[in-house]
BABA-88583 format. One record per residue: residue in three letters; x, y, z negated of N, C-alpha, C in turn; chain. Coordinates in Angstrom, 1 decimal, always signed. Layout:
Ala; X; Y; Z; X; Y; Z; X; Y; Z; A $
...
REM end
This chain:
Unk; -16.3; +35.3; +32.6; -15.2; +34.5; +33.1; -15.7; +33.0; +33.3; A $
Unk; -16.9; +32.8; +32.7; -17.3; +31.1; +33.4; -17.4; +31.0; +35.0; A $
Unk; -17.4; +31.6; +35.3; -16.9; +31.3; +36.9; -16.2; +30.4; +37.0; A $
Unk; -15.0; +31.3; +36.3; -13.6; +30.3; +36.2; -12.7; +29.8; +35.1; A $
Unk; -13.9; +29.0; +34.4; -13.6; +27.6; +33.6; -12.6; +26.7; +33.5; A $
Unk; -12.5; +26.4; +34.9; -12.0; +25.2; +34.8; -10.2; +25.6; +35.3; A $
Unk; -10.2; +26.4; +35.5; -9.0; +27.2; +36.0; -8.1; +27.6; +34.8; A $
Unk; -6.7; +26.8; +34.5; -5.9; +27.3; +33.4; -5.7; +28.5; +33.7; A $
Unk; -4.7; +29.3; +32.4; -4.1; +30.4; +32.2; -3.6; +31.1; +33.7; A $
Unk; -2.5; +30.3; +34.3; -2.0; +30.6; +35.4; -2.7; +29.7; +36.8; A $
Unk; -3.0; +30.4; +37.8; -3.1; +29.4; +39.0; -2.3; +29.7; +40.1; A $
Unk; -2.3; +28.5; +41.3; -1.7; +28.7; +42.2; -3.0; +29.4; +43.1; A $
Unk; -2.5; +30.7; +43.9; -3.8; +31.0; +44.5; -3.1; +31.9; +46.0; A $
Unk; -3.8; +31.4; +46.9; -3.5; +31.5; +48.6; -4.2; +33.0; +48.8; A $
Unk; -3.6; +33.6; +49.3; -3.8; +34.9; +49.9; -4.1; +35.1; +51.3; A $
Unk; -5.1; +35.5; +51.9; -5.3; +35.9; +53.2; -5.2; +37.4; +53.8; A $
Unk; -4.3; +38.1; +54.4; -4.7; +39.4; +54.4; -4.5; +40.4; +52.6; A $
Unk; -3.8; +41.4; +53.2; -3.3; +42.1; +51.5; -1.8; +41.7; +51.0; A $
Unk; -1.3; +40.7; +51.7; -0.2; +39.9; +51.5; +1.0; +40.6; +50.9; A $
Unk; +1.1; +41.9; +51.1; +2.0; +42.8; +51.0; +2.1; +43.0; +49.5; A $
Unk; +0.9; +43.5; +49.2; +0.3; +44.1; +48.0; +0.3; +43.1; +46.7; A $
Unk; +0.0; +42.3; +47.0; +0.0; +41.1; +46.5; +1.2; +40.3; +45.8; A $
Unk; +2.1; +40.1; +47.0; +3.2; +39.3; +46.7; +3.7; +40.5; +45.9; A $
Unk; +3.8; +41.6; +46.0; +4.6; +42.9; +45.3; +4.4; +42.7; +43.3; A $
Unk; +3.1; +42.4; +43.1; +2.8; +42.2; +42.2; +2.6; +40.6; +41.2; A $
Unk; +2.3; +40.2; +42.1; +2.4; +38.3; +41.4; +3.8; +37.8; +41.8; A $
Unk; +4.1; +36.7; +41.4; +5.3; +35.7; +41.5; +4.9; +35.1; +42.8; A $
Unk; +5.7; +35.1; +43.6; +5.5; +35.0; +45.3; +6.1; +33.7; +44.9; A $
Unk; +5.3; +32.6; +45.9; +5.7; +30.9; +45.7; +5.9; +30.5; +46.9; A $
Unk; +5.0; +30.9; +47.6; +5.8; +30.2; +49.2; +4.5; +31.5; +50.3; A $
Unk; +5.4; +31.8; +51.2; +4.7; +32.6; +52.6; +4.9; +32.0; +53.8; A $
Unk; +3.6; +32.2; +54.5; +3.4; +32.5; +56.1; +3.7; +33.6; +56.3; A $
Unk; +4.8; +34.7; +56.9; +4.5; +35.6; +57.4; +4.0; +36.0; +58.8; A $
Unk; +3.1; +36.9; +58.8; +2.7; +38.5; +57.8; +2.0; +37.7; +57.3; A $
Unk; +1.0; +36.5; +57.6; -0.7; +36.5; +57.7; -1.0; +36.4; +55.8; A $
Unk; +0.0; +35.0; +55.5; -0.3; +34.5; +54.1; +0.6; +34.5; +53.0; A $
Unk; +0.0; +34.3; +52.0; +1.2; +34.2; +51.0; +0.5; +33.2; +49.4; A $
Unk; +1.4; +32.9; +49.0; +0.8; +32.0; +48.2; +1.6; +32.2; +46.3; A $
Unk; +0.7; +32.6; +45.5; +1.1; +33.5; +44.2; +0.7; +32.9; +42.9; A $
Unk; +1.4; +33.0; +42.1; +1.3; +32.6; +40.6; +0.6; +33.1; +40.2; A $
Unk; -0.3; +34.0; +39.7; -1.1; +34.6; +38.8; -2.1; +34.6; +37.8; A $
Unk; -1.8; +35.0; +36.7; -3.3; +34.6; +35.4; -4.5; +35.3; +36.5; A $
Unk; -5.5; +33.5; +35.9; -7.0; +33.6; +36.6; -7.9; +35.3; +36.1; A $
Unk; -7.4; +35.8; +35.1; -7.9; +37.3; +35.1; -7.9; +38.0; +36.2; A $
Unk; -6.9; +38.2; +37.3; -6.3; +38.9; +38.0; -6.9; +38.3; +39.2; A $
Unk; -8.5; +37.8; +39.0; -8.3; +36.8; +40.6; -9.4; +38.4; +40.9; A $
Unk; -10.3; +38.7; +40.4; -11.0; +39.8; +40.8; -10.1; +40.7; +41.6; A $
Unk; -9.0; +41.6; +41.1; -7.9; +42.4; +41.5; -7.5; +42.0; +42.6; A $
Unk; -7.1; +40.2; +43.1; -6.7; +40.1; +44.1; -7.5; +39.5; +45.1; A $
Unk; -8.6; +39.7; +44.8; -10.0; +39.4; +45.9; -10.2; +40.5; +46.6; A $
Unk; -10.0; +41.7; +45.5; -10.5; +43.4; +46.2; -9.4; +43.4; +47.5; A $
Unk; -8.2; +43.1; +47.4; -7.1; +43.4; +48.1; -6.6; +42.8; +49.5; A $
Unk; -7.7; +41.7; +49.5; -7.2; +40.3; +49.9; -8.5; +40.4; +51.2; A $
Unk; -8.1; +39.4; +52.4; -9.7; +39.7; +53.2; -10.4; +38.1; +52.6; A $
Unk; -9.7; +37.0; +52.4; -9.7; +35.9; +51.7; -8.8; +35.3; +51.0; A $
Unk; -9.4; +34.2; +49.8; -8.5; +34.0; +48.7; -8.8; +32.5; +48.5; A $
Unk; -7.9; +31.5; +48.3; -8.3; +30.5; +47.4; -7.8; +30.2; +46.3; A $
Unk; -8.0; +29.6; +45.5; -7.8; +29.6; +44.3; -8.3; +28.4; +43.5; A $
Unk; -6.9; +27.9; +43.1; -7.0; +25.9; +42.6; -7.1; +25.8; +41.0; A $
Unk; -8.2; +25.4; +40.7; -8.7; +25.1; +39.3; -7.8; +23.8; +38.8; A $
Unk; -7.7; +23.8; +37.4; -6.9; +22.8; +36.8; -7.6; +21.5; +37.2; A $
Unk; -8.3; +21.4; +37.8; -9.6; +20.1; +37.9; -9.0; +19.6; +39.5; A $
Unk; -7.9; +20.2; +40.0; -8.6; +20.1; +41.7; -9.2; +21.0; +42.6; A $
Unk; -10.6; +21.7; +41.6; -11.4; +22.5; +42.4; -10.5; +23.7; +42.8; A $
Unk; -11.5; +23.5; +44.8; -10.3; +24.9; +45.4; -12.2; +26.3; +45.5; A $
Unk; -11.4; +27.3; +44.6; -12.4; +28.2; +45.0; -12.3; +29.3; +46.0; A $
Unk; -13.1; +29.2; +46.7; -13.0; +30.3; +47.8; -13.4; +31.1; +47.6; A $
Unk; -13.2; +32.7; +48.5; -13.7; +33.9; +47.8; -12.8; +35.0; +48.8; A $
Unk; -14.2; +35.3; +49.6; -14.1; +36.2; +50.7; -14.6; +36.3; +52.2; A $
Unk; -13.9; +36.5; +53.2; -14.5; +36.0; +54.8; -13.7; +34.8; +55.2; A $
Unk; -14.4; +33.4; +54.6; -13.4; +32.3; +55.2; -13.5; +32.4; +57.3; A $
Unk; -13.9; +33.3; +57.7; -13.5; +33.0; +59.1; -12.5; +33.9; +59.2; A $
Unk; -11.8; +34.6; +58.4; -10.6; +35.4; +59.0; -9.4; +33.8; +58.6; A $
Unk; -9.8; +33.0; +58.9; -8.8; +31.7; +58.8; -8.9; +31.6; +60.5; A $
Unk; -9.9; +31.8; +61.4; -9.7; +31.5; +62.3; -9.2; +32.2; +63.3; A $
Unk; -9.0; +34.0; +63.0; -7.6; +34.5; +63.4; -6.1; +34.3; +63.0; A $
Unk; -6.2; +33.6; +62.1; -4.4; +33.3; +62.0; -4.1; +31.8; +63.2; A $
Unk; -2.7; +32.1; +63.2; -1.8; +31.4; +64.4; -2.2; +30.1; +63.8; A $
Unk; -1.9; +29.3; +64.9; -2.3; +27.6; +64.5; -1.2; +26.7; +63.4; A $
Unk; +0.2; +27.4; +63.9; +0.8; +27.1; +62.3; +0.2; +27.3; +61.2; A $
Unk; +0.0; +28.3; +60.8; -0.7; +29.1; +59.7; -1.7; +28.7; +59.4; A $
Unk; -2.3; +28.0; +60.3; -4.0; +27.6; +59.7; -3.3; +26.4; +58.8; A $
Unk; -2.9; +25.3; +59.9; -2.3; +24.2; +59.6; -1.4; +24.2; +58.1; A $
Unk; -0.8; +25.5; +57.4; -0.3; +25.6; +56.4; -1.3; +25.6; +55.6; A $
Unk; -2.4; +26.4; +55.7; -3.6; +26.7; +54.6; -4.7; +25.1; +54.4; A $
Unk; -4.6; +24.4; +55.4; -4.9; +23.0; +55.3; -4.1; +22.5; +54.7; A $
Unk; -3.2; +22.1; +54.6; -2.0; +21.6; +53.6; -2.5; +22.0; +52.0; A $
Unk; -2.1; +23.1; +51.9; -2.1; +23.9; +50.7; -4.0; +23.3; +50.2; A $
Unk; -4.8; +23.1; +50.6; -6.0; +22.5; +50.1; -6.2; +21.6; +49.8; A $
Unk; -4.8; +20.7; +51.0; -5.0; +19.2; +50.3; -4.2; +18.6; +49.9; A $
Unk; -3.2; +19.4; +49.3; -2.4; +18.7; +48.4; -2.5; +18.5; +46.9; A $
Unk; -1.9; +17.6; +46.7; -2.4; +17.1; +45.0; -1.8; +18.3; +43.9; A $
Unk; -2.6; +18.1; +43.2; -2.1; +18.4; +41.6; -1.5; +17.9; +40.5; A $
Unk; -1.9; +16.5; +40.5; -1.3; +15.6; +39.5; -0.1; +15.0; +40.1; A $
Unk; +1.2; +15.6; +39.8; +2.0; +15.2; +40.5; +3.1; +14.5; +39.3; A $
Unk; +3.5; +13.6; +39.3; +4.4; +12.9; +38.1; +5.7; +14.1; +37.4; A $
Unk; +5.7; +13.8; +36.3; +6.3; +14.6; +35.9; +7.7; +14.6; +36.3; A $
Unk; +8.6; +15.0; +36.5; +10.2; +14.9; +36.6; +11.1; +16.2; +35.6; A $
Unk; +12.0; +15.2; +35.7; +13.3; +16.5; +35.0; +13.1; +17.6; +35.9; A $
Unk; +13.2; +18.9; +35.7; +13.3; +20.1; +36.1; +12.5; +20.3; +36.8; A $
Unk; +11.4; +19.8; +36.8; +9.8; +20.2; +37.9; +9.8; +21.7; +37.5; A $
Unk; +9.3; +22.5; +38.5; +9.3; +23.8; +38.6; +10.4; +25.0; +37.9; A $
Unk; +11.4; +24.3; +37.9; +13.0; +25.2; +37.6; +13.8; +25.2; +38.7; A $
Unk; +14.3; +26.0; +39.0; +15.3; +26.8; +39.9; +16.1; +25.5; +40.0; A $
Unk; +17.3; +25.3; +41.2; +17.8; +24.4; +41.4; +19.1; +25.1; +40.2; A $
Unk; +19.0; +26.0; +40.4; +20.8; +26.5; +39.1; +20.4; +26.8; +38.0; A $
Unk; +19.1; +26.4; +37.4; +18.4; +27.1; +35.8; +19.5; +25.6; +34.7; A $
Unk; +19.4; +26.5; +34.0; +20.6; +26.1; +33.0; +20.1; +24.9; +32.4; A $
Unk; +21.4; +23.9; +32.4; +20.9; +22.1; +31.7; +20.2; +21.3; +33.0; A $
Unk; +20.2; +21.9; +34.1; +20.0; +21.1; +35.0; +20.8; +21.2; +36.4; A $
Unk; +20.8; +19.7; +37.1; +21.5; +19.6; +37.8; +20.7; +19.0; +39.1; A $
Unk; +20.6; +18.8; +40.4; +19.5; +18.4; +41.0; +20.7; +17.0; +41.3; A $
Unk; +19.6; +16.1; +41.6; +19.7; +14.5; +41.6; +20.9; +14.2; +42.8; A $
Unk; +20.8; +14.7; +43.8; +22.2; +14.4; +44.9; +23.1; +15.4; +45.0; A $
Unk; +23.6; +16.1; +43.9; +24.7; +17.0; +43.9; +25.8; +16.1; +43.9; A $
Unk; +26.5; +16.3; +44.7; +28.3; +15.6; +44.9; +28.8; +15.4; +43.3; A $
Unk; +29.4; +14.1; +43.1; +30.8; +14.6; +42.3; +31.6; +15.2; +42.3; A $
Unk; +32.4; +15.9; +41.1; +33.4; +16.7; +41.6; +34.8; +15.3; +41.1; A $
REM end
């Protein structure tokens, strides 16, 4: 598993191809459809979703994005789609903490910041 060191328990990790199969089994976080999908999963499971997958990336607690597969099946997806997978590489990690970062807008004890008064 020193491969993937630097990679906590859970990562955020981008799916190319397998999409189906994949989101069926991980915590689906955001999709392109059909082409991509983008999944929660413990870094154990990156092997499982490499077999499945035609390409994968996969964001280490550090930043580092690991690749792993045929990075040119990026240049058959639609130009949205690429343009999403560019995003998704460069966006940060260290993001300030807030009340209810990564909770549901209705998860219990929270309220989101411009809800109306009643």
């Amino acid at each position: 598993m020193s491969r993937y060191k630097s990679f906590v328990t859970e990562s955020e990790i981008l799916v190319v191809g397998g999409e189906r199969m994949v989101s069926q089994r991980w915590r689906l976080l955001s999709a392109v459809e059909p082409d991509v999908v983008v999944v929660r999963a413990p870094v154990e499971d990156l092997p499982e979703i490499v077999r499945a997958a035609r390409f994968v990336l996969a964001r280490g607690s550090d930043g580092e994005i690991l690749a792993m597969g045929d990075e040119s099946s990026l240049d058959e997806l639609p130009e949205g789609t690429r343009l999403f997978v560019s995003a998704w590489r460069e966006q940060r990690i260290n993001k300030p903490d807030r009340v209810g970062e990564g909770q549901p807008w209705d998860a219990a004890g929270f309220e989101p910041p411009d809800r109306p008064e009643s």
